[in-house]
N, C-alpha and C positions, 0 to 999 in steps of 0.2 A: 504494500500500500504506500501513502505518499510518506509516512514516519521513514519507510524502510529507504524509500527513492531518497530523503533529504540525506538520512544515516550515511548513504551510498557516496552521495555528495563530499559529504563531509569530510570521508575516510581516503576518500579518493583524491582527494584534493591535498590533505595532511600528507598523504604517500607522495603524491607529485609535488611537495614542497621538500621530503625527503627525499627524492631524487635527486634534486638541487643542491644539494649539501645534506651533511651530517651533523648539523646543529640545530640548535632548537631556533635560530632567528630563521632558516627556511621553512621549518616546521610549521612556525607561528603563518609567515607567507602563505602557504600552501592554505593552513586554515582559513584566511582573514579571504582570501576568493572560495575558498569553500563555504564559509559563512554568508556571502553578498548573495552566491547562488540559492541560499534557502533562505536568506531575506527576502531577494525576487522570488521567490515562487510562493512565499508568504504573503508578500503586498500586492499581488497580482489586483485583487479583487479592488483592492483601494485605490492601485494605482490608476485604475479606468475609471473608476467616480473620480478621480481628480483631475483627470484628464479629460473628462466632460465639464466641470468646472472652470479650469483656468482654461486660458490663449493659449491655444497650437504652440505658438513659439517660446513661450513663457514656461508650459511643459517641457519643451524639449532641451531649452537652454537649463533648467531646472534639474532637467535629469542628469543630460551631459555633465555640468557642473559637478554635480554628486559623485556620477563614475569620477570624473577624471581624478577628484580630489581622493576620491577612496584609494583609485592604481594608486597615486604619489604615497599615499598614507603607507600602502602594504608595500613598494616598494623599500619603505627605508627599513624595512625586517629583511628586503632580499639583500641592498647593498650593504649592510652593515656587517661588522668583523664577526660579530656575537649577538646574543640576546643585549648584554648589557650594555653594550655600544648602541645598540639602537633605541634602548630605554632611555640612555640618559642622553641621545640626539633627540626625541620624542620632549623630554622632560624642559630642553632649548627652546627647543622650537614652541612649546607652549606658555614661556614664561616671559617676564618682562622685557627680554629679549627683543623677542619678534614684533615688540610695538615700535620700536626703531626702525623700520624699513629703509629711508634712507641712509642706513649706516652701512645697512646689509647690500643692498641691493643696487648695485653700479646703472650708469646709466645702458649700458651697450647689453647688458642680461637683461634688465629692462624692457628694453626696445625687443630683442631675441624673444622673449619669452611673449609680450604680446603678439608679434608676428607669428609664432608657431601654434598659440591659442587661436589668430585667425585662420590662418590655415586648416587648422584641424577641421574649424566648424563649418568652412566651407565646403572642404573637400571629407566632409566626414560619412557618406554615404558611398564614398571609392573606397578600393583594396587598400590605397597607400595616398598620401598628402600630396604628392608631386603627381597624381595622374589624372592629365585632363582631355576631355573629349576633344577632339581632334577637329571636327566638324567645327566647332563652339570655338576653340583657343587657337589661332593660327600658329604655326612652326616658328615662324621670331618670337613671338611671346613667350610658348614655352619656353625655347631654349634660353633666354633672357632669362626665364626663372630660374632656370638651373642653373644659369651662370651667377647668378644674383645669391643662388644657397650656398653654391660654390664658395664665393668670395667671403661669404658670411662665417661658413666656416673656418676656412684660415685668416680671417683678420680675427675673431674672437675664440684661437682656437684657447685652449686653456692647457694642464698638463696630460703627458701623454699616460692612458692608463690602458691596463692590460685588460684585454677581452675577457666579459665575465666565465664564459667556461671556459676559457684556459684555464680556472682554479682547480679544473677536478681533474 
């Protein structure tokens, strides 16, 4: 029944965070998207009364918003060394800290990071953020864009890090 499908979920997802590493910060990863999938299939019912409710776009940006913040949240249980490393990044990032924004946050990451929030959300019904219909975006445009993520890239690259599974 649906107890046994979430169970499934859950276990499954704890394993494929196990996959990932032999610590409990993949562990926890593994859960926190095991967790979202039985969230969603919990708020299914509410989430369509709310979505009769609010504007088309106000749901959708709503939603989006939530994912994307959740990936960043569970990511920092994948990149981190340990459990503890990522508790006491978590414990940072929620403290009087992050009320300083300008201290933290340059202006060129700034700039970077809204551009790839727009991108997401336009291009967020394609496989990938750079693919665009061909008909719709002429050949200079694209390749403009790609010159444009190009350059974006090496002028703000930052330091260089090792590919996350080379670790295992």
């Amino acid at each position: 029944g649906t107890a046994g499908i979430l169970w499934a979920l859950f276990i499954t997802f704890g394993i494929i965070g196990l996959w990932h590493g032999a610590d409990w910060n993949f562990i926890v990863y593994g859960l926190l998207h095991g967790l979202m999938l039985v969230i969603e299939l919990f708020s299914r019912k509410r989430r369509k009364k709310l979505r009769k409710k609010l504007p088309k776009k106000v749901f959708a940006i709503g939603g989006w918003l939530i994912t994307m913040l959740y990936w960043m949240f569970s990511l920092v249980f994948f990149r981190a060394k340990n459990i503890e490393h990522a508790l006491g990044y978590l414990g940072q990032l929620f403290s009087s800290w992050a009320i300083e924004p300008i201290a933290v946050l340059s202006i060129p990451l700034a700039f970077n990071l809204v551009l790839l929030f727009v991108v997401e959300w336009f291009q967020k019904n394609k496989q990938h953020g750079l693919e665009f219909d061909e008909a719709l975006v002429p050949k200079i445009y694209r390749w403009s864009i790609y010159c444009l993520v190009i350059f974006l890239i090496l002028a703000f690259e930052g330091k260089q890090q090792e590919f996350v599974y080379f670790q295992f």
